[in-house]
N, C-alpha and C positions, 0 to 999 in steps of 0.2 A: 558496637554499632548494630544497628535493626539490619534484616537482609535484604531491605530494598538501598540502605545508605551504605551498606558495606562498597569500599571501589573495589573495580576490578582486579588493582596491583595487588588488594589485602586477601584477597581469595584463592583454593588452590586451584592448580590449572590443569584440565585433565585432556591429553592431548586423544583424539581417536583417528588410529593411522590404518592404513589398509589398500590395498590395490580395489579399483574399481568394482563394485556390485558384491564386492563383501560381505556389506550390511553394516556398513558405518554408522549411514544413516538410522539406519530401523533398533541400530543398537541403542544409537540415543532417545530414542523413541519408548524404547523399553525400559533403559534405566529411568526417566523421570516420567513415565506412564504418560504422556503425552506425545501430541503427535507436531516435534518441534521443527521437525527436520525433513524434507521435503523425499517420499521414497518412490522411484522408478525402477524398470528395469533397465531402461534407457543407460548405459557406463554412461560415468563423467557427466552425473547430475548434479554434484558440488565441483565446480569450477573455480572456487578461493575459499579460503578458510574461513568457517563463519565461529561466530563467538556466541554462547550463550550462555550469560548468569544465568545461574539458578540457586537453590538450597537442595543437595541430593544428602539423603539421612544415608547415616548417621552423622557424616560429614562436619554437612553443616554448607554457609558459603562458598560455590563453586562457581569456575568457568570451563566449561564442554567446548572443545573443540574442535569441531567436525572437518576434516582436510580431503583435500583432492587425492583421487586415487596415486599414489606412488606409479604406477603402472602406465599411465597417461601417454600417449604418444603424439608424435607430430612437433612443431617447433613450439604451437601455441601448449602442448602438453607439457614439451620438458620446463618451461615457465611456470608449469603450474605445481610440478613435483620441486621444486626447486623451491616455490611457495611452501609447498609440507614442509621439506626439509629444515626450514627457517622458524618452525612452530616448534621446531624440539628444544629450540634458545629458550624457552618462554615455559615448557611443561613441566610440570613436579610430578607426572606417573603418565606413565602408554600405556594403551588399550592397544595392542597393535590385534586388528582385527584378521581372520584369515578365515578363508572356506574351509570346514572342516571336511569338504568331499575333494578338494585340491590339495591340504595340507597346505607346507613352508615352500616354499618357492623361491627362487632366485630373487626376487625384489624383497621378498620379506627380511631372506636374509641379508641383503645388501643393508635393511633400513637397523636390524637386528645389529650390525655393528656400529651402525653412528648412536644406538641408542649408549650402547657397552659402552664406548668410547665415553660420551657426553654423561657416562653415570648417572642416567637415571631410571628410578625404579621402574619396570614394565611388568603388564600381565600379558599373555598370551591367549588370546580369547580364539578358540574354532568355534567358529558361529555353526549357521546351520547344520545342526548335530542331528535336528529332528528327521535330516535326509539320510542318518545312517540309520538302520532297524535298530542293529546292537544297542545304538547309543539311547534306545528310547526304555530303558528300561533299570533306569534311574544309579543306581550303584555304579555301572558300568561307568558311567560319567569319569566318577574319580581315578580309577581305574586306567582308564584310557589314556587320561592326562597324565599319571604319573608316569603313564610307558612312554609317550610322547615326548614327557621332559627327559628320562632316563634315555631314549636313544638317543636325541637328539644332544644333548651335554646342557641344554641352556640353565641358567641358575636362574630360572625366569619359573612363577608360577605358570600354570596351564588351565584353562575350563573351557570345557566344553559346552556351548549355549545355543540355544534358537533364538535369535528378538524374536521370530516371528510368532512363536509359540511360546516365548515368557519363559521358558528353560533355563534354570540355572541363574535367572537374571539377580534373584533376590542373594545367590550365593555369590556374586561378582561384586556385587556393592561392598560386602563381607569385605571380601578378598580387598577390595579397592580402599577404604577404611582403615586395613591393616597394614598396605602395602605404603601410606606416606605414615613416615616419621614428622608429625606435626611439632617442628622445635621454635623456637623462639627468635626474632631476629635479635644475631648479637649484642646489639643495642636499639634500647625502645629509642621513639623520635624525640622525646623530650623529657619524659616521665621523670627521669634520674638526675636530674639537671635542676630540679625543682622541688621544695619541700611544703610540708603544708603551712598556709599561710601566706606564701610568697605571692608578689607582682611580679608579671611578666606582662611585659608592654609589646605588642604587636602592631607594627607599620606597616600599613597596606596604603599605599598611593590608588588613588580613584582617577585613574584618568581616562583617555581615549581608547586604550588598550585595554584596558579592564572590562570585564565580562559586566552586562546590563544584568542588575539586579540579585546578583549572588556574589560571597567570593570564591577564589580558585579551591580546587583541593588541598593543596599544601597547607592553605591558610585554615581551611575546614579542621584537616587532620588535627593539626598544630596546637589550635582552639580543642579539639579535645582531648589533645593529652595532656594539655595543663590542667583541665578538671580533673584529669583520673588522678593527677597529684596531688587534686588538694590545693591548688594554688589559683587564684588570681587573674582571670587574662583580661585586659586593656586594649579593645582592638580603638587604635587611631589611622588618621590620615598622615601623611608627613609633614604636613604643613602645621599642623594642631601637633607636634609631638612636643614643643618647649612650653606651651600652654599646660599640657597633659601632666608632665613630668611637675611643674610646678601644683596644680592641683590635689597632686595625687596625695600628698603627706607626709609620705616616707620614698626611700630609693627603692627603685623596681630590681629585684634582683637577677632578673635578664630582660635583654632587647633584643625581640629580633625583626629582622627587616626583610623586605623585598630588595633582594639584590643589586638592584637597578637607581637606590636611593640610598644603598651604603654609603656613598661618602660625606654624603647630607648629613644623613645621620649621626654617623661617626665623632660628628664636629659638635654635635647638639645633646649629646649625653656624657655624664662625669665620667671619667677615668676610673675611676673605680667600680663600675656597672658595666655587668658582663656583657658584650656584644656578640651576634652572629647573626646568620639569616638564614630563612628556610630552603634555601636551597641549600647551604651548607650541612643542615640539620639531617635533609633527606640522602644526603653524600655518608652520610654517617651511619644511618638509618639501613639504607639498602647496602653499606658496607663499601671499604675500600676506603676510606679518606683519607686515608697517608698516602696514598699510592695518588690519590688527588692531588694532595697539598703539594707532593715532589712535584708532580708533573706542571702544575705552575710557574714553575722557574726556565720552564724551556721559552715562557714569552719575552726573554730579556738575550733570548739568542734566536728570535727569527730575521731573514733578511729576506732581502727584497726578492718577490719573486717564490718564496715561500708556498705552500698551500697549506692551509688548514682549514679542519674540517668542523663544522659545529652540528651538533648532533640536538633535536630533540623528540622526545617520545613521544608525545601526542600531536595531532594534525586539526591547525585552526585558522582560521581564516586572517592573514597575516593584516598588518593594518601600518600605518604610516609610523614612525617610530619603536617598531615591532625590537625587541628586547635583542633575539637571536640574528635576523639578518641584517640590522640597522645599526643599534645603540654597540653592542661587542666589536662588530668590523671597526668601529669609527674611533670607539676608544684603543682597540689594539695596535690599531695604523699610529693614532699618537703616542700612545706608550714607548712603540718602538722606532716610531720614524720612519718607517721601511713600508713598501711596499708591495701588501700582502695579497695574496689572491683565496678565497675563501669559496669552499664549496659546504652546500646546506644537505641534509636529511630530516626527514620529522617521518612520527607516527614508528609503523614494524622496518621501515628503509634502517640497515646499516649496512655499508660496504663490507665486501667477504676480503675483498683486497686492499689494505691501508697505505704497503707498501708507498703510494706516492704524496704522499701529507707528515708536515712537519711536527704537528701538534693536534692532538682532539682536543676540544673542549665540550662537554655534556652537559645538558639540561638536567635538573635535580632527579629526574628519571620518577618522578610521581605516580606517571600512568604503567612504568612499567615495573614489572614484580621483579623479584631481587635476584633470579635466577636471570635473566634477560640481561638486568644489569649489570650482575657480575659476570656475565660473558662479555659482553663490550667492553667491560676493563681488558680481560683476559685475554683478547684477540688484540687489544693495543700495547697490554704489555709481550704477549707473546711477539710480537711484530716490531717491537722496541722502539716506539711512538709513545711520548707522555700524553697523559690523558689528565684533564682537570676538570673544573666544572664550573657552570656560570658566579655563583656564587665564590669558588674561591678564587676565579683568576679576577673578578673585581675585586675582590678585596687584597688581590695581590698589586693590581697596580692601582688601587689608592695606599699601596703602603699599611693596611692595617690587620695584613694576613695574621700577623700572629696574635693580633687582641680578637681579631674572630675565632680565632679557635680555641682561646685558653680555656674556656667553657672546657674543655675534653682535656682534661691532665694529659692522657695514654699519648695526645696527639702532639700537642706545642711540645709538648719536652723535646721532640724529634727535629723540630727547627731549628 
């Protein structure tokens, strides 16, 4: 993809953490020579984590994440460090920012263990170095950092930099470059699943809910990883899909759907032709789908009075028939009979506490990147709550759970 079409979830996430007047801001300022980020001396001039794509070389596709000082006081402040804290679900590498005329400090190092903890990779940036004389005289630099790391025990790179004076900036990028292990996600979306040559039929219903004039991401994505295979895609409506199929010449060798017209579906293509939908796809995709598929089975034991939570990642202006708080409540109440009480999240919202919910069910997690995702697993299975997803608990209660997934050997065999 170009880097204006690249999404957000596809790009790495570079979190930049720090106590108040740091130089958070000035840092991002520096890395992408631009003046993106708003700099005062005013503390607590970023009041919410702001997001900004870019392309930083060598890279390639990024998102900079600029967060509220760690340090923040008052009630409306511990909200807003609470806010930071909730950015590190989502980051593939810390910038944890620090005055190099203050050094480490009790909040740095408070933020220094949830980094440890949450495993991921960090550098150690002392910004205004240009305020030390020593430090202005170039050598010293490396120098300082490795005493830095050596007292201090961290297994964390160290530099010493100025935003304000461009110091060391081009040497952090370096460092930043080296410090993410760029691997591959364990399974492509679709790539593998398709050979060259092949039809895959794509169902996208057009209705009142559907975005004017474009389709979703999923379906974007979707559409091109069947190109990168070599294969075929057929995007239809639902209503045109036994027209389509009859047209077409030959059998498509998958179909997939919009979750929400699985059992339409399901009725309307051969037995023999592979089925699933992209929200299963993206389950797969961002990782975890067995741990999905199990967690389905907990819909066939809620009772009355129950809560379950439905989780989705991005925030849109919900509409009359809305998928997550409308068509799922309606059909899970029939499935089961029982009398469920359902509470909603969308966008960066997920509860720190599960404890009182008998089931999650997640949205295919599109918008969000796969470290984010596989945290939300992580907290529902650490907390021993099954967790499933739109796509497989519909296809769990139309009964056709396991022809959706035989597409993935690894997975139906486990049914």
């Amino acid at each position: 993809m170009s880097l204006n079409a690249t999404p957000a979830s596809e790009r790495i996430h570079i979190g930049i953490f720090g106590k108040r007047n740091a130089g958070k801001s000035s840092l991002i300022n520096a890395l992408t020579g631009q003046n993106l980020a708003i700099v005062s001396d005013v503390s607590g001039t970023t009041t919410d984590p702001v997001y900004k794509a870019m392309e930083l070389l060598p890279l390639g596709p990024v998102v900079l994440i600029d967060t509220p000082g760690i340090d923040d006081e008052g009630e409306l402040g511990k909200l807003r460090v609470k806010k930071s804290y909730q950015v590190l679900n989502k980051t593939d590498i810390v910038l944890l920012v620090c005055s190099a005329v203050e050094g480490i400090t009790e909040e740095e190092q408070k933020l220094l263990k949830q980094i440890e903890k949450k495993q991921i990779p960090c550098i150690l940036v002392m910004n205004k170095a240009d305020l030390l004389e020593e430090c202005q005289k170039g050598q010293q630099f490396k120098e300082r950092a490795e005493n830095a790391a050596s007292k201090r025990g961290q297994k964390i790179p160290v530099l010493w930099v100025s935003a304000a004076k461009n110091l060391q900036i081009r040497e952090l990028k370096e460092k930043i470059a080296s410090g993410i292990e760029q691997k591959k996600p364990e399974y492509p979306l679709v790539e593998d699943l398709l050979e060259m040559g092949d039809f895959a039929v794509l169902v996208v219903p057009i209705d009142k809910a559907a975005p004017k004039g474009r389709l979703i991401l999923p379906q974007q994505q979707t559409i091109r990883g069947v190109l990168e295979a070599g294969a075929t895609a057929v995007v239809v409506r639902d209503d045109e899909l036994c027209d389509t199929l009859q047209n077409l010449g030959k059998k498509p060798k998958l179909v997939i759907t919009d979750s929400q017209v699985f059992g339409k579906v399901a009725k309307e293509i051969p037995s023999d032709v592979m089925l699933t939908s992209f929200s299963i796809l993206f389950a797969r995709y961002k990782g975890e789908l067995e741990v999905q598929v199990r967690g389905a089975k907990a819909l066939d034991h809620l009772k009355n009075g129950d809560k379950v939570l439905i989780c989705e990642g991005c925030t849109h202006h919900r509409q009359c028939g809305d998928i997550g708080t409308e068509k799922l409540p309606n059909w899970i109440r029939k499935h089961t009979g029982q009398e469920i009480e359902f509470h909603f999240t969308s966008g960066t919202e997920f509860p720190m506490n599960l404890s009182e919910y008998r089931m999650i069910i997640h949205c295919g997690g599109c918008m969000l990147n796969e470290r984010e995702m596989k945290y939300r697993i992580a907290c529902a299975q650490d907390a021993g709550i099954p967790i499933t997803n739109y796509g497989v608990a519909i296809a769990y209660m139309n009964g056709i759970l396991k022809r959706s997934v035989e597409v993935f050997p690894e997975i139906w065999k486990t049914l």
